[in-house]
C-alpha positions as a Markdown table, in Angstrom:
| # | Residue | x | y | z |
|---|---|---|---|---|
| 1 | Unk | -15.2 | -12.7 | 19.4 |
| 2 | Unk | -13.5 | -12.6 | 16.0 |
| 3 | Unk | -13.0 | -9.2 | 16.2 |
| 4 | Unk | -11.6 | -9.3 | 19.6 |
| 5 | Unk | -8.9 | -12.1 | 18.4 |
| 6 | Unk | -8.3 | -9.6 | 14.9 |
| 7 | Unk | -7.5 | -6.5 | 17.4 |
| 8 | Unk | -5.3 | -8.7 | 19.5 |
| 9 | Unk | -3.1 | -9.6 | 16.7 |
| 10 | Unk | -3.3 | -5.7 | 15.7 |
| 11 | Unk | -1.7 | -5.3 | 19.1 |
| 12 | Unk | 0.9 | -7.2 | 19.2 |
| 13 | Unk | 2.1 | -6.3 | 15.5 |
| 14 | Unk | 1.9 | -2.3 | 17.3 |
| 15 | Unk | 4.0 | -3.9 | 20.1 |
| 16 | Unk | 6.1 | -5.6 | 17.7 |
| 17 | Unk | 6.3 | -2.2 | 15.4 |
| 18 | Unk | 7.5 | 0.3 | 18.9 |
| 19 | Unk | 10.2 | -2.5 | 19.8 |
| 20 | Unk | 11.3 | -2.3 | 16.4 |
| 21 | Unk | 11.3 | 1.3 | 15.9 |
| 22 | Unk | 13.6 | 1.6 | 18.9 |
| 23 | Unk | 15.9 | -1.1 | 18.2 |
| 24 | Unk | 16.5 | 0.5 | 14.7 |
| 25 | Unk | 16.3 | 4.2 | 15.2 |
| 26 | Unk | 18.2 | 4.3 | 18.5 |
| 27 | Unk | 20.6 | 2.3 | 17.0 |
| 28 | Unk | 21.4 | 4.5 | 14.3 |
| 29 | Unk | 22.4 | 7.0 | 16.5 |
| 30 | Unk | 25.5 | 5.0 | 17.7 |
| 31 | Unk | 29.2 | 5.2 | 16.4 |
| 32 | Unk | 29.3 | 1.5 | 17.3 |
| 33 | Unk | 25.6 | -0.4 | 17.5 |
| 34 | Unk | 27.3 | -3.4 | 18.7 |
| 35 | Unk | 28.3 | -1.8 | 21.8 |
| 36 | Unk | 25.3 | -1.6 | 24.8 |
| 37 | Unk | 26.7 | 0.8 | 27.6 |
| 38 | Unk | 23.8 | 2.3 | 30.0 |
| 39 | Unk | 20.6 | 1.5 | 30.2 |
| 40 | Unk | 19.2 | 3.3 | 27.1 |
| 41 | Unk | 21.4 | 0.5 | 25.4 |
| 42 | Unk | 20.7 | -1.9 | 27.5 |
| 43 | Unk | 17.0 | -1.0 | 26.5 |
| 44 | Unk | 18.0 | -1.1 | 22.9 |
| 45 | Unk | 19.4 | -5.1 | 23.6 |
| 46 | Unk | 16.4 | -6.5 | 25.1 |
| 47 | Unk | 13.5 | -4.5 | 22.1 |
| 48 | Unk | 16.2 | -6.1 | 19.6 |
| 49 | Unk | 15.6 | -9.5 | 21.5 |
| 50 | Unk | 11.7 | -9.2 | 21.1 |
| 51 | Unk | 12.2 | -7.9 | 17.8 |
| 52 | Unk | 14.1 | -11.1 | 16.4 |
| 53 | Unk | 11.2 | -13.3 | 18.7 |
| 54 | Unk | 8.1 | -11.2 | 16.7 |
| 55 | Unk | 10.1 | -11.9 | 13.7 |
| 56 | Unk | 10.6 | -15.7 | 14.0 |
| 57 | Unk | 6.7 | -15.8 | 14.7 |
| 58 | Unk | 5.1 | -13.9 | 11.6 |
| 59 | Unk | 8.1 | -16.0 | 9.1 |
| 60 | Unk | 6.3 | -19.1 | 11.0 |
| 61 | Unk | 3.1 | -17.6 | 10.4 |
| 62 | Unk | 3.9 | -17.0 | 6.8 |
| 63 | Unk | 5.5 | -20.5 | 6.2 |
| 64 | Unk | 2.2 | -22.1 | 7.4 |
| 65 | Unk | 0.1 | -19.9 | 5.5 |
| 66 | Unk | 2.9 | -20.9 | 2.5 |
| 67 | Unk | 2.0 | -24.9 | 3.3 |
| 68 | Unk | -2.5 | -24.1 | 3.6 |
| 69 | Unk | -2.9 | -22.0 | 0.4 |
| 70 | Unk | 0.2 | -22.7 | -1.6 |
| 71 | Unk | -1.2 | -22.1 | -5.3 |
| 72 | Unk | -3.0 | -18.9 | -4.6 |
| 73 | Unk | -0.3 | -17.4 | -1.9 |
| 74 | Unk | 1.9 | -16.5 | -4.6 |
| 75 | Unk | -0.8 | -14.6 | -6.2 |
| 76 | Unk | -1.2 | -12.1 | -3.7 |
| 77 | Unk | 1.1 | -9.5 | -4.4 |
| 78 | Unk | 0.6 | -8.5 | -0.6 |
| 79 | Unk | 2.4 | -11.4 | 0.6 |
| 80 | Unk | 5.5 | -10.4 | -1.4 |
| 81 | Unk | 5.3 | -7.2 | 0.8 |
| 82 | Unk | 5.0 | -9.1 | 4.0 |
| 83 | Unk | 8.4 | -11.3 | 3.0 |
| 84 | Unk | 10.5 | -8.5 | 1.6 |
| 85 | Unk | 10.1 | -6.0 | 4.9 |
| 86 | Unk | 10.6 | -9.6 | 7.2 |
| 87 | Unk | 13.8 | -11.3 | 5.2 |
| 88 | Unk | 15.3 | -7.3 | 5.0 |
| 89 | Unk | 15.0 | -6.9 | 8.5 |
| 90 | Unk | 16.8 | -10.8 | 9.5 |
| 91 | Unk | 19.6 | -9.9 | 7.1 |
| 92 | Unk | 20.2 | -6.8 | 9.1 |
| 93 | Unk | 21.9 | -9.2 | 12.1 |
| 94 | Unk | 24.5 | -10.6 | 9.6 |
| 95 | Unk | 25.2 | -7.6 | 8.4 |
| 96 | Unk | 25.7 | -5.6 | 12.2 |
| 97 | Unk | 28.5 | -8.4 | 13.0 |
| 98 | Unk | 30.2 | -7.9 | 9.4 |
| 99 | Unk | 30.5 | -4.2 | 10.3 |
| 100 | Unk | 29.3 | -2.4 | 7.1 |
| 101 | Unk | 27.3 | 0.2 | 6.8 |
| 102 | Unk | 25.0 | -0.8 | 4.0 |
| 103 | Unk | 23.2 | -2.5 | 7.0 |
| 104 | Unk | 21.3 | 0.5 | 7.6 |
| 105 | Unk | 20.1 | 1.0 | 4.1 |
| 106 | Unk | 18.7 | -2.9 | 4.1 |
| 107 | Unk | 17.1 | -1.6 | 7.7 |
| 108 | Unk | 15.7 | 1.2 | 6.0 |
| 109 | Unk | 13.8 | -0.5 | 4.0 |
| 110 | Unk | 12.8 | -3.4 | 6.2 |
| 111 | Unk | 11.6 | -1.2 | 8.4 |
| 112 | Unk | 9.7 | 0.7 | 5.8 |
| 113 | Unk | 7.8 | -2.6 | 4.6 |
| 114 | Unk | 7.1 | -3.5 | 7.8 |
| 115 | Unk | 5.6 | -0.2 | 8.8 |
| 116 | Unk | 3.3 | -1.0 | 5.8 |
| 117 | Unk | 2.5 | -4.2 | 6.8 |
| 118 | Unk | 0.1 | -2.9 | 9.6 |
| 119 | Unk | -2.5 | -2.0 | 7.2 |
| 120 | Unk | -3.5 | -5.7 | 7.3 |
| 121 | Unk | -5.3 | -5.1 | 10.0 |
| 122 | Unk | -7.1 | -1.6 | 9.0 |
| 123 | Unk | -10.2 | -3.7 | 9.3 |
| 124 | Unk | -10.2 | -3.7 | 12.9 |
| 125 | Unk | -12.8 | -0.8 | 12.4 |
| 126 | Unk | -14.8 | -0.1 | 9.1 |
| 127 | Unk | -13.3 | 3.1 | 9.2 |
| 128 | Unk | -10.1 | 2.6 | 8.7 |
| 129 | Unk | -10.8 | -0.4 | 7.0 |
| 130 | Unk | -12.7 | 1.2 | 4.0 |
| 131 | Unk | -9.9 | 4.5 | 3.9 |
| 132 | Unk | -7.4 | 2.0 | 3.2 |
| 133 | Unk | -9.4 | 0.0 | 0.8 |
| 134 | Unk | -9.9 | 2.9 | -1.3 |
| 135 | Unk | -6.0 | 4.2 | -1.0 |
| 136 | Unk | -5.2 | 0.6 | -2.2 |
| 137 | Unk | -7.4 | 0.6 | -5.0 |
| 138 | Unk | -6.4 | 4.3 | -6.2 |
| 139 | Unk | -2.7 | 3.1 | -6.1 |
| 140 | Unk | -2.9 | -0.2 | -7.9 |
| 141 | Unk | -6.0 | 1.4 | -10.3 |
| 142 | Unk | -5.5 | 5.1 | -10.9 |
| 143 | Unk | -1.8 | 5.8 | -9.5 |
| 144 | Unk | -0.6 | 2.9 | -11.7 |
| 145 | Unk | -2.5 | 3.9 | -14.7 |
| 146 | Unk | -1.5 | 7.6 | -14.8 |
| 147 | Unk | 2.2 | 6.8 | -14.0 |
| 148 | Unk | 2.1 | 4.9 | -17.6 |
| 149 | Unk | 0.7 | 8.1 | -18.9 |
| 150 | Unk | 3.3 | 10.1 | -17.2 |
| 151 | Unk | 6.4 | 7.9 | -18.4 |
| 152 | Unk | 5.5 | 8.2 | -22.2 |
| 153 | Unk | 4.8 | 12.2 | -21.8 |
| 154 | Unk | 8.1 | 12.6 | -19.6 |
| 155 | Unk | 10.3 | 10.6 | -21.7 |
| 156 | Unk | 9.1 | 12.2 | -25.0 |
| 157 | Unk | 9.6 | 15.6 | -23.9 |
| 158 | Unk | 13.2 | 14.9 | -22.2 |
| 159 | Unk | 14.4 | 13.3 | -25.3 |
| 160 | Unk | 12.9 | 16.8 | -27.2 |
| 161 | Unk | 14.0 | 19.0 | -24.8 |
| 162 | Unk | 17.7 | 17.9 | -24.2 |
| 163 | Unk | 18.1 | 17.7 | -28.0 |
| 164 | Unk | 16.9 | 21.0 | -28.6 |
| 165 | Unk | 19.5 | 22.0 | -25.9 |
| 166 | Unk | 22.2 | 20.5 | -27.7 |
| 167 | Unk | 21.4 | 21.8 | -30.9 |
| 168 | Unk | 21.7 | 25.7 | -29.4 |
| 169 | Unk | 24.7 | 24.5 | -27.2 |
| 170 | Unk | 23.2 | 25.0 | -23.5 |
| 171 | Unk | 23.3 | 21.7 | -22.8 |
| 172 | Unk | 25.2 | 22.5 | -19.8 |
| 173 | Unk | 22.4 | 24.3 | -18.2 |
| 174 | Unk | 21.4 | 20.4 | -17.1 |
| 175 | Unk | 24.3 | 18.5 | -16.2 |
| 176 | Unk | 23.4 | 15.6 | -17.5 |
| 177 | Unk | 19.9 | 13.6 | -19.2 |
| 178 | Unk | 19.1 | 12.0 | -15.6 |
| 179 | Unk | 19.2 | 15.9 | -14.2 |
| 180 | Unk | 16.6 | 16.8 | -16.9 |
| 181 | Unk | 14.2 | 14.1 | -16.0 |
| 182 | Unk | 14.3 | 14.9 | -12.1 |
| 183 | Unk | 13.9 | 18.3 | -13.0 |
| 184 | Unk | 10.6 | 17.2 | -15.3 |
| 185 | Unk | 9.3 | 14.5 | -12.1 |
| 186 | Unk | 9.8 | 17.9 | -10.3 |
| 187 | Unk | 7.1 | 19.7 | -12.4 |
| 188 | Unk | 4.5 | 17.2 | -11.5 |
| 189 | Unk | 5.9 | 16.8 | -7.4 |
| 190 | Unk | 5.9 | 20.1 | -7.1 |
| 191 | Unk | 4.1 | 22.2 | -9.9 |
| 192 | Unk | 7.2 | 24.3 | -10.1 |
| 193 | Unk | 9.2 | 25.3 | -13.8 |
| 194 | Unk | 12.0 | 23.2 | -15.2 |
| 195 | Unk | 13.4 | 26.5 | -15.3 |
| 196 | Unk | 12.9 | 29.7 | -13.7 |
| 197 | Unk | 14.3 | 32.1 | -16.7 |
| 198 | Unk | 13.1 | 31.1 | -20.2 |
| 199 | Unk | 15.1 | 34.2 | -21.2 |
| 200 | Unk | 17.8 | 31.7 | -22.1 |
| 201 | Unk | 16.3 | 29.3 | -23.9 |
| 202 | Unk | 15.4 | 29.7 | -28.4 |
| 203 | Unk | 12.0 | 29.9 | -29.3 |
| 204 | Unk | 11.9 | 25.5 | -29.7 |
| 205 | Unk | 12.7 | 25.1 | -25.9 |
| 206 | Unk | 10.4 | 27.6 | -24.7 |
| 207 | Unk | 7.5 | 25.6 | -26.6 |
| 208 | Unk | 8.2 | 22.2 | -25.3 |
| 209 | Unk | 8.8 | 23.5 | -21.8 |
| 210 | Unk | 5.4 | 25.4 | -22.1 |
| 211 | Unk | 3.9 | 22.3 | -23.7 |
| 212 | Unk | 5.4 | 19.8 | -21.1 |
| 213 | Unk | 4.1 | 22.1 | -18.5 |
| 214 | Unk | 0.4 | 22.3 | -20.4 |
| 215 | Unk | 0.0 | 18.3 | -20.8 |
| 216 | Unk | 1.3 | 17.7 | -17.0 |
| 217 | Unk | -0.4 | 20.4 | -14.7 |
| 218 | Unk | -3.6 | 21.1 | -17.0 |
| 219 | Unk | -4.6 | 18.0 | -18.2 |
| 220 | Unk | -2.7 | 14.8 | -16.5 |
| 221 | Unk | -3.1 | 16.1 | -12.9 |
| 222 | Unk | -6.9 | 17.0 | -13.6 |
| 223 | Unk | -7.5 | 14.0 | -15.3 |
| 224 | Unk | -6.3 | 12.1 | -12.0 |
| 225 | Unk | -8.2 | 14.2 | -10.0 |
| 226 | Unk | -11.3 | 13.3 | -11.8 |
| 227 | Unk | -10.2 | 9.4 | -11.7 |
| 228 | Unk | -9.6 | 9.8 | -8.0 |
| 229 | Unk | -12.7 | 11.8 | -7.3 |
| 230 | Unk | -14.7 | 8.7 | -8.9 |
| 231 | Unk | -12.7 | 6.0 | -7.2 |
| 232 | Unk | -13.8 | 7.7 | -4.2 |
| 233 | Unk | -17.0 | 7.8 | -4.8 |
| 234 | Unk | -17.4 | 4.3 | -6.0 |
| 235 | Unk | -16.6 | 3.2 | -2.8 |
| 236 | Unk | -18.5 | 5.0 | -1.1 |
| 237 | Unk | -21.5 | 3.3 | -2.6 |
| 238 | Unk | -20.1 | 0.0 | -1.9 |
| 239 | Unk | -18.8 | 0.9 | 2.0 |
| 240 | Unk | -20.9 | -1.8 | 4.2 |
| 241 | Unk | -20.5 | -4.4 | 1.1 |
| 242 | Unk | -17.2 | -4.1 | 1.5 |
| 243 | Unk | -16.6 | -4.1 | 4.9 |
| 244 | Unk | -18.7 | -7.4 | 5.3 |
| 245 | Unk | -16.6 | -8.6 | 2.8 |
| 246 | Unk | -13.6 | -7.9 | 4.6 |
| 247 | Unk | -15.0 | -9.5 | 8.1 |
| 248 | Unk | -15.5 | -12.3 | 6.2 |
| 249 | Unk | -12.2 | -12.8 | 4.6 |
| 250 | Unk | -10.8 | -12.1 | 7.6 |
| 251 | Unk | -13.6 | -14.4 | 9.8 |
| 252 | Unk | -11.7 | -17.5 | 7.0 |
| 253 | Unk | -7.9 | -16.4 | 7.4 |
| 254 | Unk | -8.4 | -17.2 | 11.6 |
| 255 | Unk | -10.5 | -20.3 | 11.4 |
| 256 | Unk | -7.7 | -21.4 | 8.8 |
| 257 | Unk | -4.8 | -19.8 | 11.0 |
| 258 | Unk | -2.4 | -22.5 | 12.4 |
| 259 | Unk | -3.7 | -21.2 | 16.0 |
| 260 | Unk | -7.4 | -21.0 | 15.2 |
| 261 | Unk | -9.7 | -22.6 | 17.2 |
| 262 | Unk | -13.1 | -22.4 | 15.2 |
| 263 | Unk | -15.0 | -19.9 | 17.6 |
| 264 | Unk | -17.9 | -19.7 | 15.2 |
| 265 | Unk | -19.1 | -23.0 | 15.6 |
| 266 | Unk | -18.7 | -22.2 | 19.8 |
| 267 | Unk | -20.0 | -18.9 | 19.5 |
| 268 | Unk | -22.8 | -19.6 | 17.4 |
| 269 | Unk | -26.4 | -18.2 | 17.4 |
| 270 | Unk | -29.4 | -18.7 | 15.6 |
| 271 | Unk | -30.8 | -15.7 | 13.5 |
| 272 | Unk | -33.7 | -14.6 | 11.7 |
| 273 | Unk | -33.2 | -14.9 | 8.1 |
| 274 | Unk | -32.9 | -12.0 | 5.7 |
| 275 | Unk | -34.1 | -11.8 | 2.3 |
| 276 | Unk | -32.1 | -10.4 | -0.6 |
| 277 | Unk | -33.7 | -7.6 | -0.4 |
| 278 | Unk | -33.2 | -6.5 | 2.9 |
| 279 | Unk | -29.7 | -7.3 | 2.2 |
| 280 | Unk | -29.7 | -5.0 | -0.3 |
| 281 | Unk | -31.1 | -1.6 | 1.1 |
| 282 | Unk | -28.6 | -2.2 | 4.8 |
| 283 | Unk | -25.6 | -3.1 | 2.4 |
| 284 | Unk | -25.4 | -0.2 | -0.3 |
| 285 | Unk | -25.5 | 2.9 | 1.9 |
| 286 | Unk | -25.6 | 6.3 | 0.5 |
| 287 | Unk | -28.2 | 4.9 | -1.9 |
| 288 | Unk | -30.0 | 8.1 | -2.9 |
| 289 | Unk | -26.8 | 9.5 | -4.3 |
| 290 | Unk | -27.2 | 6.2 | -6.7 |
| 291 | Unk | -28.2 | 6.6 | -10.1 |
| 292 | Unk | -32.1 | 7.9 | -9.5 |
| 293 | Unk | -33.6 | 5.5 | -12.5 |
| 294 | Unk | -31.8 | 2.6 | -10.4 |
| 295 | Unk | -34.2 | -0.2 | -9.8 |
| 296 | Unk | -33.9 | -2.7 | -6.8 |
| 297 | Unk | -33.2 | -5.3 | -9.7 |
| 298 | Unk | -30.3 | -3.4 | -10.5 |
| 299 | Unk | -29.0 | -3.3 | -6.6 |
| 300 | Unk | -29.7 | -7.3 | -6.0 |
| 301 | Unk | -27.6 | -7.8 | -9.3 |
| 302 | Unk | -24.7 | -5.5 | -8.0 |
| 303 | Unk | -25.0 | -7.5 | -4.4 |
| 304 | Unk | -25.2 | -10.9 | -6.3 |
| 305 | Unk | -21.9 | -9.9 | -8.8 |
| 306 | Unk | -19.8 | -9.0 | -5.9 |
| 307 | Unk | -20.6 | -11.8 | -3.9 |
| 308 | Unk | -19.6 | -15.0 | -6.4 |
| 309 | Unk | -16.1 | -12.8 | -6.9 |
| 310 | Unk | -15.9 | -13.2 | -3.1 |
| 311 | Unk | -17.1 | -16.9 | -3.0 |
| 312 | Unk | -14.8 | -17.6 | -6.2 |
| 313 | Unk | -12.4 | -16.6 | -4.5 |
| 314 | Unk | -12.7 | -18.9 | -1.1 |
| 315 | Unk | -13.6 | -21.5 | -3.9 |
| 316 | Unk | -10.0 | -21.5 | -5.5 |
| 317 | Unk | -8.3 | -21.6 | -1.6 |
| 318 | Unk | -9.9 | -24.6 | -1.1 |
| 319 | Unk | -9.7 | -26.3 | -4.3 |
């Protein structure tokens, strides 16, 4: 039943996202978006209607989630998300009647969080649930970690390079720092040279650029590969865990919901109870590409270790 309410909410946000997307995209197509002549605008006026309606609802869903679980809402960085694409896409009606175009670049971006706002509800199947689980956590875990990495190499070489530039007067072949640094985020977008003909360059350049290219493509991108390849694999061992983690966090965030109406204590049943153990060979799947010297001790303590983060968690809501 739960799961049936979770993909009706999953619905309507897809409803929500389509009305959106024409209202916007439709829109941009128009000398004059204030104008609705024919029924393709006409169209456009009542999906912006709906629009503004879904968008009153989920700000009144936030605001009550705001008043339930004020001192840990502001700890989710999730929820900053969910307010920047919603207040970015209100401020767009202000700005359509003050007739300036920097309302599309606020819509561009509104639209853009809210497009990413429908991977709350990945869970709906474990599939998806556990893909975007694991993007998340190589973004905020490996992605984050190798950008550092990648801002200290960059900067460095820059700096050396457009000195050593300026020292042999060919400073002009970059017109300015900020084009030498896209040109050096281009190296690790795109695995393509700064430059194409190191014919120009002195013997100094030609060694940074080659040793820029070495530390980027050889070693940064592999090393990320190998982070990536573990993250993976990590949660692969972990898949069912974390999907019944996720059914139960979600399973809270309804009951609590301003329009829940506790259907587990209506659509309760009794069940056999299962020991630890059991738990522990149907929740880590894939277990014989575990560690082979692993002992069931070792699994139960895994199971237990995740499980109080999860209850510590739904500890400090309610407290």
């Amino acid at each position: 039943m739960f799961l049936i309410h979770f993909s009706l909410q999953a619905i309507c946000y897809t409803i929500f996202l389509a009305l959106l997307s024409y209202a916007l995209i439709y829109g941009a197509t128009r000398e004059d978006p204030k104008k609705y002549d024919g029924s393709a605008d006409n169209f456009r006026l009542f999906c912006e209607i709906l629009s503004i309606i879904f968008l009153m609802i989920y700000i009144l869903e936030e605001m009550c989630q705001v008043v339930r679980e004020f001192e840990v809402y502001y700890k989710d960085p999730y929820n900053y998300f969910d307010w920047i694409g919603l207040i970015l896409t209100l401020l767009v009606i202000p700005l359509r009647f003050a007739d300036v175009s920097e309302q599309w670049s606020v819509a561009s971006l509104g639209y853009l969080f809210n497009f990413l706002r429908i991977f709350k509800f990945s869970c709906v199947t474990r599939t998806t649930g556990l893909y975007t689980k694991t993007l998340a956590k190589i973004i905020y875990r490996d992605i984050s970690r190798f950008l550092v990495v990648f801002v200290i190499v960059c900067l460095g070489f820059c700096g050396a390079m457009f000195m050593a530039l300026t020292a042999t007067g060919m400073e002009d072949i970059f017109s300015n720092y900020g084009t030498l640094m896209l040109a050096a985020v281009r190296v690790l977008a795109e695995q393509q040279p700064v430059e194409e003909d190191y014919g120009k360059f002195n013997w100094l350049t030609i060694l940074i650029l080659l040793g820029y290219m070495a530390m980027v493509i050889v070693i940064l991108l592999n090393v990320l590969i190998a982070q990536l390849s573990f993250t993976y694999s990590e949660a692969k061992n972990n898949a069912k865990l974390q999907y019944a983690i996720d059914r139960m966090s979600i399973i809270t965030r309804l009951e609590q919901s301003t329009f829940g109406v506790n259907l587990r204590v209506k659509y309760y049943e009794n069940g056999a109870r299962v020991s630890e153990t059991d738990l522990v060979k149907e929740m880590l799947e894939y277990s014989e590409e575990r560690h082979p010297w692993e002992s069931m001790e070792e699994k139960l303590t895994l199971v237990r270790d995740l499980m109080r983060k999860v209850i510590r968690k739904v500890s400090d809501k309610f407290d």
